[in-house]
C-alpha positions in Angstrom: 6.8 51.9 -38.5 5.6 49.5 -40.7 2.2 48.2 -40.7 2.1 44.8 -41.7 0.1 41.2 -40.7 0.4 40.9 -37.4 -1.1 38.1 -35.1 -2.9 38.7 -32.3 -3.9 36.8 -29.3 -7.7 36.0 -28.9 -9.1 38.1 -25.7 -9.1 36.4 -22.7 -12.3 34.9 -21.5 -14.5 36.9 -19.3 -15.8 33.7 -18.0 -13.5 31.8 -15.5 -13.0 27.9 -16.0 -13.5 27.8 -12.4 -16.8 29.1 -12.3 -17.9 26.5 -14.7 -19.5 24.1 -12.1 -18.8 20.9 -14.7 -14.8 21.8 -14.7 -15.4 22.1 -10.8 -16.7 18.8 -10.6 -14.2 17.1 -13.2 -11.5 18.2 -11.1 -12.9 17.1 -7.8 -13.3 13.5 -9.6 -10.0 13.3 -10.6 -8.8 14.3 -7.0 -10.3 12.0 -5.2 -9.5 8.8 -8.2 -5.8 10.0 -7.5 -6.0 10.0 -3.7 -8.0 6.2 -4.0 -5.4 5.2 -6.5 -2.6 6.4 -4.1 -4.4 4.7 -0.9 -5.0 1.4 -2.9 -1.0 1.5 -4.3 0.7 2.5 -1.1 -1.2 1.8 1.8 -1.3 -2.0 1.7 2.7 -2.3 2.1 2.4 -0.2 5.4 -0.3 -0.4 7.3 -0.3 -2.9 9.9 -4.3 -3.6 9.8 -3.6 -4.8 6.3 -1.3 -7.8 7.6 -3.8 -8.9 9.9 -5.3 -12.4 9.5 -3.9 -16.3 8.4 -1.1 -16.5 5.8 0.1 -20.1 4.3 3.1 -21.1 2.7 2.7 -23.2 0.0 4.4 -26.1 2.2 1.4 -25.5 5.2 3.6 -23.1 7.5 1.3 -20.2 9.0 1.7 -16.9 10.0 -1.2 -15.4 12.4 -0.8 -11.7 12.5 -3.4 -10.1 15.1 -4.5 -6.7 15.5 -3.2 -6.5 19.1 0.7 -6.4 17.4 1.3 -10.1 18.4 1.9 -13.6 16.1 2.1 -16.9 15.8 4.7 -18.8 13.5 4.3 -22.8 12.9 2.1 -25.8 11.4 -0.1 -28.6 12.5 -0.7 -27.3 15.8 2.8 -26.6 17.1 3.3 -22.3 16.8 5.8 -19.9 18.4 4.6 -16.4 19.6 6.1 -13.3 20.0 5.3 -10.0 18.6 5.4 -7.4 15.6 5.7 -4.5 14.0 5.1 -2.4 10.5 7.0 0.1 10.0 5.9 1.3 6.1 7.2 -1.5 4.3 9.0 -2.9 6.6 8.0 -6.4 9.5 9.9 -6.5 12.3 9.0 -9.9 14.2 10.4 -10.7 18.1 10.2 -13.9 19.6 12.4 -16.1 22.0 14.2 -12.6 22.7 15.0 -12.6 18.9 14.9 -9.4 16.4 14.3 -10.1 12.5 13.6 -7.1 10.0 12.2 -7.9 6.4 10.8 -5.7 3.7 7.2 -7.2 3.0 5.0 -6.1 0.4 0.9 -7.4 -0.2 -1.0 -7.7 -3.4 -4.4 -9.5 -3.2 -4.5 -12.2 -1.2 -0.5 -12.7 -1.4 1.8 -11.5 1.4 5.5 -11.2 0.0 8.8 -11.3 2.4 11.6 -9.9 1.3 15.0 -10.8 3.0 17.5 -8.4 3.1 19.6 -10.8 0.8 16.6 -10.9 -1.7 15.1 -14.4 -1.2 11.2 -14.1 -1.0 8.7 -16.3 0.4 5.3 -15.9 -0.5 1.9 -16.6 1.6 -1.6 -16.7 0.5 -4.0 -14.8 2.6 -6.6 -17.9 4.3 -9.9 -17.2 4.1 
């Protein structure tokens, strides 16, 4: 055969990235960014702690979520009460024997409800 230019591969290294403890910790850093940055992106439209509290509609209606799964709905003093639940991004509210489902999403201080026909109302967390 002929014996021409041929390429070669370099060797492999004989030292492993893996035991190269600054790749080690590189690696664990971008772990846990990507599980934080998962958390922060997801986590907010599902869990039920992060509806908890006072929101206002821009026209003074409130919603009082508490952590024992039950509401208020009203303004200046006069509130229904029933009770709720998250389910991912989903609210499910019951009061005066009544059912109602909407998607709900939060970013910041702004709660978002989403009808199933696509009008949104939007509260603002109260302080």
């Amino acid at each position: 055969m002929p014996q021409g230019n041929v390429a070669t591969a370099p060797a492999p290294s004989k030292k492993s990235a893996l035991a190269n403890p600054k790749v080690l910790i590189i690696g664990a850093a971008a772990v846990v960014v990507l599980v934080v940055v998962l958390i922060l992106a997801l986590g907010g439209s599902g869990n039920k702690n992060s509806i908890v509290g006072t929101w206002v509609s821009p026209d003074g209606y409130e919603m009082i979520f508490e952590k024992d799964g039950t509401f208020k709905l009203g303004a200046y003093g006069f509130y229904v009460t029933g009770e709720y639940s998250v389910k991912g991004k989903r609210l499910t509210v019951t009061y005066f024997g009544e059912k109602l489902s909407s998607d709900f999403k939060i970013s910041g201080d702004k709660l978002t409800i989403i009808d199933d026909d696509g009008t949104t109302e939007t509260y603002t967390k109260k302080k």
